[in-house]
C-alpha positions as CSV (number, residue, x, y, z in Angstrom):
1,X,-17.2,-2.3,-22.8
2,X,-18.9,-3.8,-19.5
3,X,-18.2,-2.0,-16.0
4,X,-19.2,-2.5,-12.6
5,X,-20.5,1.0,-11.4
6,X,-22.2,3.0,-8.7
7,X,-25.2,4.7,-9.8
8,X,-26.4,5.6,-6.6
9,X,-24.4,5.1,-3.3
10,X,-25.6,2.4,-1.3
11,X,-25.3,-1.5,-0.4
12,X,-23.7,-3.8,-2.1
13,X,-26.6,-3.9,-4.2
14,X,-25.7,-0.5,-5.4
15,X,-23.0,-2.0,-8.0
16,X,-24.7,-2.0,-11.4
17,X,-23.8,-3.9,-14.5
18,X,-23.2,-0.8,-17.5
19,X,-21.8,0.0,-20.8
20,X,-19.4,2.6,-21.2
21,X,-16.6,3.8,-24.0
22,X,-13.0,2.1,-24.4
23,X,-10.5,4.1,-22.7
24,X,-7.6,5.1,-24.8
25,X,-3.7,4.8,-23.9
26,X,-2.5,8.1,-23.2
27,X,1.3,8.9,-24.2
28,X,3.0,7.4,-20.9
29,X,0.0,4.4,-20.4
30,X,-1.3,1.1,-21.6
31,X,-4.4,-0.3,-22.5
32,X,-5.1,-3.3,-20.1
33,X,-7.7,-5.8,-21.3
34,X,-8.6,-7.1,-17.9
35,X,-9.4,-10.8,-16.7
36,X,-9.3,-10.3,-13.1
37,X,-10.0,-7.6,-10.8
38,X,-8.8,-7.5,-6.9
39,X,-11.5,-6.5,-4.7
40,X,-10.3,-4.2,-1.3
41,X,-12.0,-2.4,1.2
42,X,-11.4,0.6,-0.5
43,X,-14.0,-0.3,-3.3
44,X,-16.6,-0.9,-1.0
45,X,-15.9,2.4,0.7
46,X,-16.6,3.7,-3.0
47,X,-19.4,2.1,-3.2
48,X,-20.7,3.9,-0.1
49,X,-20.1,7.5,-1.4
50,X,-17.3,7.7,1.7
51,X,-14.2,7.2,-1.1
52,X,-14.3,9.0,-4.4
53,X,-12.0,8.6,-7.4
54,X,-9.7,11.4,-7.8
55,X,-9.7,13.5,-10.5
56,X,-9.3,12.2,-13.8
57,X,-9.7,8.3,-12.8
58,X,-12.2,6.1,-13.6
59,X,-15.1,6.7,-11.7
60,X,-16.4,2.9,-11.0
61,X,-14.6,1.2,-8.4
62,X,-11.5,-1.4,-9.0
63,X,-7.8,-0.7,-7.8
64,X,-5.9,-3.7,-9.0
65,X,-6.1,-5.8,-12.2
66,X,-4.6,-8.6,-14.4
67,X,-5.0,-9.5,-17.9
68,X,-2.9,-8.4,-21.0
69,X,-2.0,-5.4,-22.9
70,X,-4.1,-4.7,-25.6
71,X,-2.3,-1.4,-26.9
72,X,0.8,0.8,-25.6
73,X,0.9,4.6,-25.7
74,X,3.6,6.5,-28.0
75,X,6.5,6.9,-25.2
76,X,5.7,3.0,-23.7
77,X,9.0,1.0,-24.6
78,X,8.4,-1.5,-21.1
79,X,5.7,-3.7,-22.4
80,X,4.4,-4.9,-25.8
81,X,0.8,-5.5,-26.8
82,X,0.1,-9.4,-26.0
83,X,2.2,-8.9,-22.6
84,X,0.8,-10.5,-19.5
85,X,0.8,-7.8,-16.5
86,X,-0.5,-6.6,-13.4
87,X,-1.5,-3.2,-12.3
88,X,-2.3,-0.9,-9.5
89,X,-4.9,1.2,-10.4
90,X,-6.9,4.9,-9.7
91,X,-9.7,3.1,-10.3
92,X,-12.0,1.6,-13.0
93,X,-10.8,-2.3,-12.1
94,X,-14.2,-3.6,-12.3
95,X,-14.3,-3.3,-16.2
96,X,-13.0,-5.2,-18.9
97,X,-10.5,-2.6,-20.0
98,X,-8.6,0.0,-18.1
99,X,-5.9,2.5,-19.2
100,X,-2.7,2.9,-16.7
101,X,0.8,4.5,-16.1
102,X,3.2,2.4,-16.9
103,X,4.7,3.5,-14.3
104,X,2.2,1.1,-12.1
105,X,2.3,-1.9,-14.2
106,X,3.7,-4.8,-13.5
107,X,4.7,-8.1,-15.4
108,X,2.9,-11.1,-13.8
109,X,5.5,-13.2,-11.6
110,X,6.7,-16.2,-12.7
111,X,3.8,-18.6,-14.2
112,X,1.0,-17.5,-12.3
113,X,-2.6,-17.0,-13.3
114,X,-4.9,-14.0,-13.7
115,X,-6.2,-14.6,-11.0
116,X,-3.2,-14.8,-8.7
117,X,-1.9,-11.8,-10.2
118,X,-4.9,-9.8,-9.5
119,X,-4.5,-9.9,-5.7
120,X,-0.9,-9.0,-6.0
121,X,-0.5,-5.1,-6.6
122,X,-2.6,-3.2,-4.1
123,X,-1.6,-5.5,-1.0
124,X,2.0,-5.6,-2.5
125,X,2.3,-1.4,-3.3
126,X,0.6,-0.6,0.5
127,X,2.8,-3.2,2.5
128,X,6.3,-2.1,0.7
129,X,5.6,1.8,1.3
130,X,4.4,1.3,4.3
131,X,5.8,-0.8,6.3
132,X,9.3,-0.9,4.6
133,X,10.1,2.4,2.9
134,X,7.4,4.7,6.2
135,X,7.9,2.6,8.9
136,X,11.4,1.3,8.0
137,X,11.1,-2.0,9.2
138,X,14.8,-3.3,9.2
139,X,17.0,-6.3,9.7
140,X,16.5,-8.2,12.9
141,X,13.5,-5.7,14.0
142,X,9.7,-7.5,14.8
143,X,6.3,-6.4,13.4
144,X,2.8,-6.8,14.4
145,X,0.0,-6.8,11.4
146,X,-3.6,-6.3,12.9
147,X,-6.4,-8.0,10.7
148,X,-3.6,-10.8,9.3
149,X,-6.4,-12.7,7.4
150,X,-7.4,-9.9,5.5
151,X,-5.4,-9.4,1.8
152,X,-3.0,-7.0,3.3
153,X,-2.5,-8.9,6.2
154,X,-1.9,-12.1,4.5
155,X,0.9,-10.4,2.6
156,X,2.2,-8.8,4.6
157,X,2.8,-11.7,7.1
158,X,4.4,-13.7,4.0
159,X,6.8,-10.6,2.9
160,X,8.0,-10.0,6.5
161,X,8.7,-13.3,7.4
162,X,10.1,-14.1,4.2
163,X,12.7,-11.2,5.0
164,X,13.6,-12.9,8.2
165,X,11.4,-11.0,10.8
166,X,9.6,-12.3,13.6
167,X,5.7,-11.7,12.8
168,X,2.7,-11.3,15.2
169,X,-0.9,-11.0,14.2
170,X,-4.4,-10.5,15.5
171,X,-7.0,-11.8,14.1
172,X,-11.0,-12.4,14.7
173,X,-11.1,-16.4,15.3
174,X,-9.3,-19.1,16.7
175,X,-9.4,-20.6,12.7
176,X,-7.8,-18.1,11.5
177,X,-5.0,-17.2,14.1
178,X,-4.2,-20.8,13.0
179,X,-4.1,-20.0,9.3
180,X,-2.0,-16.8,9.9
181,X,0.5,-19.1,11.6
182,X,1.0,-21.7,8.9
183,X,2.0,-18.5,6.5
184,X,4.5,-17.5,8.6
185,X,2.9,-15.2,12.1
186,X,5.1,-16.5,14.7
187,X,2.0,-15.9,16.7
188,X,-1.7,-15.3,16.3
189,X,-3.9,-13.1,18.9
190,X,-7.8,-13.5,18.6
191,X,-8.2,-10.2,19.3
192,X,-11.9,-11.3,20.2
193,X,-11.3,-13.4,23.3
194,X,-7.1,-11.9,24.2
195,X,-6.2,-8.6,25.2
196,X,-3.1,-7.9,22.2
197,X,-1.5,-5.8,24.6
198,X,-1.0,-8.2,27.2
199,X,-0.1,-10.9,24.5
200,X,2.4,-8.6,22.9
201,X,4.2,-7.8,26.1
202,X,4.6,-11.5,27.4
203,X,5.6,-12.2,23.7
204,X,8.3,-9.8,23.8
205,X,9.5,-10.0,27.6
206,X,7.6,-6.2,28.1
207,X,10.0,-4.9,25.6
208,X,7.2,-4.5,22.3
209,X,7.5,-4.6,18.5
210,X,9.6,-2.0,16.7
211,X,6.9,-1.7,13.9
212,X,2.9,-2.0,13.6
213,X,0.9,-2.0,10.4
214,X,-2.5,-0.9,11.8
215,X,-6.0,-0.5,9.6
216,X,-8.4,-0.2,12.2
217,X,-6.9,3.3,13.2
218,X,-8.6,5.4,16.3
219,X,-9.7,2.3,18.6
220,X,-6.7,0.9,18.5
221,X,-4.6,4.2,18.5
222,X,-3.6,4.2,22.3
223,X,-3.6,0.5,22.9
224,X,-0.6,0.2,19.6
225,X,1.5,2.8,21.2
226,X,1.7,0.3,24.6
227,X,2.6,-2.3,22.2
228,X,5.5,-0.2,20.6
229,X,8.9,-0.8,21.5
230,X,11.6,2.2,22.4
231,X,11.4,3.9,18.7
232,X,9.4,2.0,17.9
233,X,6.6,3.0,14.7
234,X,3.4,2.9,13.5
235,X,1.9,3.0,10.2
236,X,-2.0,3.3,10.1
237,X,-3.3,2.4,6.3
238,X,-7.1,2.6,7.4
239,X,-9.7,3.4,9.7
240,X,-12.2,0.5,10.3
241,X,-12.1,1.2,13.9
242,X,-13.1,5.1,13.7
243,X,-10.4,8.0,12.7
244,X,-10.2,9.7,16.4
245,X,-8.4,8.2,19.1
246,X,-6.4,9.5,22.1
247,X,-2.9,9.6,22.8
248,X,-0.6,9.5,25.5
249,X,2.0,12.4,24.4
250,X,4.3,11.6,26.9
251,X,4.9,8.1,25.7
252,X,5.7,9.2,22.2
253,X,8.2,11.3,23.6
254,X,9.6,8.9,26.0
255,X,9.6,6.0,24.2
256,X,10.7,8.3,21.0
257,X,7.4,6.7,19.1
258,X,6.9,7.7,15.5
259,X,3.2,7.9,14.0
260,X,2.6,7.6,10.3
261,X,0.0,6.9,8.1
262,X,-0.4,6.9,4.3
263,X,-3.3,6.8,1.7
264,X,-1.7,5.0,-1.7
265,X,-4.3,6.3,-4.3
266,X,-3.8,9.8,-4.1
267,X,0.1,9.2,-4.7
268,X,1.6,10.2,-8.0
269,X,2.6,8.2,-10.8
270,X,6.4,9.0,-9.8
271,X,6.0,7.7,-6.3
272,X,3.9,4.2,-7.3
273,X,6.9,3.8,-10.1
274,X,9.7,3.9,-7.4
275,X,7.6,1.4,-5.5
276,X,7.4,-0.4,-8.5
277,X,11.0,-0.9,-8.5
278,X,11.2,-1.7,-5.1
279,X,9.0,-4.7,-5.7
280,X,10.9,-5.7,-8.8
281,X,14.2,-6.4,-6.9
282,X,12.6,-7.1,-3.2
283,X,9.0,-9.1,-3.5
284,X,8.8,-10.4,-7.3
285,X,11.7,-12.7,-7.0
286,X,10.3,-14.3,-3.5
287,X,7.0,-14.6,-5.6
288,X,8.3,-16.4,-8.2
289,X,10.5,-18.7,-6.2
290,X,7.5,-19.9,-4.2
291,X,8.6,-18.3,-1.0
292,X,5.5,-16.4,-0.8
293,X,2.6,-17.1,-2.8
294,X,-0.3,-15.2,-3.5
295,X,-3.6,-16.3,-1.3
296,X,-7.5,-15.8,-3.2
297,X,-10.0,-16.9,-0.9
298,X,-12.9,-17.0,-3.5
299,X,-13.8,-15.9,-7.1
300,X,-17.0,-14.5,-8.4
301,X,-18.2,-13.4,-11.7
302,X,-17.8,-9.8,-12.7
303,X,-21.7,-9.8,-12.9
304,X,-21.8,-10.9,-9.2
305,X,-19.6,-8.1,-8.0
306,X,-22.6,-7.2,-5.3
307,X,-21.8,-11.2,-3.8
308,X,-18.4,-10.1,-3.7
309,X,-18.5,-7.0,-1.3
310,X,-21.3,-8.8,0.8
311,X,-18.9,-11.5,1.4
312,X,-15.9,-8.9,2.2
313,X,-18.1,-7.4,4.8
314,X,-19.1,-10.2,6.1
315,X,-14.9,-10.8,7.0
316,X,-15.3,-14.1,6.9
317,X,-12.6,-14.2,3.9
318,X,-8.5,-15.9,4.5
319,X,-7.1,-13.6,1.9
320,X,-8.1,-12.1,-1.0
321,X,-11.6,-12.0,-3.0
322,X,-11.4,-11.8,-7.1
323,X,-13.7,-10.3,-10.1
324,X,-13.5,-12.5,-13.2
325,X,-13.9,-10.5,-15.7
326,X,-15.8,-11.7,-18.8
């Protein structure tokens, strides 16, 4: 079969077309004959040697696929070969087959495409443990997203408001504040000319946001716990803006501030299967009713997979980017 891999760590000119074996379904997996692949920071962190597979995954990059099931292992009752799913993977997306725990398989929502469906199960998996099952985000209580044009942003935006919460964002242009506030942000900060701080405190009469769903991580580590509320938590999912930050102890205490954080591809099968579930009652239902709707920016070709991660760094992307896979 054809793979995207990583020979040698580098640019995005490091991802190399290859052959390699089928995968076989183990006992508890499927055999996913993919169509579309999500493309996340993650994989271009892979791609620079900073974010390895864990053990026993593929080693190319790719966390999050679509296509249909092309075999089922001996103790797989769930799905049947022919079945149109998605799946959050360890790795080895960027391929046209992948094996998976069924316990991180999904059916595709209602009558969407491949490559809807692609974009759907790492955004999806990180928003619901994080900011719903870590950061508890409950009834009546407001969250701030930082980067809401990104893939995670953009769903998590959709889920929260969906639920009934009042949204803000930040975000790096005035174009896209705007485009985070037709999806549902009751308010957009461009983080590039506005101070968030400032803009969360007028926003919320100095009182703050209960939750934050933060991937920038140590720059913004100080400036998030001003924006908190009274119990108020965060949940950091990434660290584009460095892994260090200080901290102003007393406020935590204060304010009784919880700080969490969470990596999702580490986690064991058991632990992505009750997230699973979680998104069977919760999010597939608001998918398939059209309250939220999955957002792809742009396709490319499996074969230009190097296109794909220039244009993700670049962040000039509204959602998320796709692999067709041929």
């Amino acid at each position: 079969m054809k793979i995207i891999d990583v020979p040698t760590p580098g640019g995005p000119e490091a991802l190399q077309l290859a052959d390699r074996p089928m995968p076989v379904a183990g006992d508890n997996e499927i055999l996913l004959r993919i169509a579309a692949a999500g493309v996340n920071r993650a994989d271009v962190l892979q791609r620079r040697g900073a974010y390895a597979s864990p053990p026993g995954a593929p080693s190319h990059p790719g966390l999050e696929a679509a296509g249909t099931v092309a075999a089922v292992g001996s103790n797989v009752r769930e799905f049947k070969v022919g079945d149109r799913v998605c799946a959050l993977l360890q790795g080895g997306g960027y391929s046209q087959y992948c094996a998976v725990n069924v316990a991180q398989v999904l059916p595709i929502p209602g009558d969407l495409d491949f490559i809807a469906a692609a974009s759907l199960a790492e955004t999806y998996f990180t928003v619901w443990s994080n900011v719903f099952e870590f950061a508890r985000l409950q009834p009546g209580e407001s969250l701030l997203v930082h980067g809401g044009s990104s893939g995670i942003g953009v769903s998590a935006i959709q889920l929260a408001a969906a639920r009934g919460h009042l949204v803000y964002t930040t975000a790096g242009s005035d174009e896209k504040c705007r485009f985070c506030e037709t999806i549902g942000a009751a308010r957009a900060i461009n983080y590039k000319t506005q101070d968030f701080v400032a803009e969360i405190a007028t926003l919320t009469n100095r009182q703050g946001v209960n939750v934050i769903l933060d991937m920038v991580g140590g720059k913004y580590l100080a400036r998030n716990l001003q924006s908190l509320a009274t119990e108020g938590r965060l949940a950091i999912i990434a660290t584009q803006g460095g892994s260090k930050g200080e901290i102003d102890v007393s406020r935590i205490m204060q304010q009784r501030l919880i700080v969490t954080g969470s990596t999702l591809r580490t986690r064991d099968s058991a632990f992505k299967g009750m997230i699973k579930a979680k998104l069977l009652e919760h999010v597939w239902p608001l998918i398939e009713s059209g309250r939220i709707r999955p957002i792809v920016d742009k396709v490319f070709p499996m074969q230009q997979a190097a296109q794909a991660h220039a244009y993700m760094e670049s962040s000039e992307h509204k959602g998320k980017i796709v692999l067709a896979i041929d």
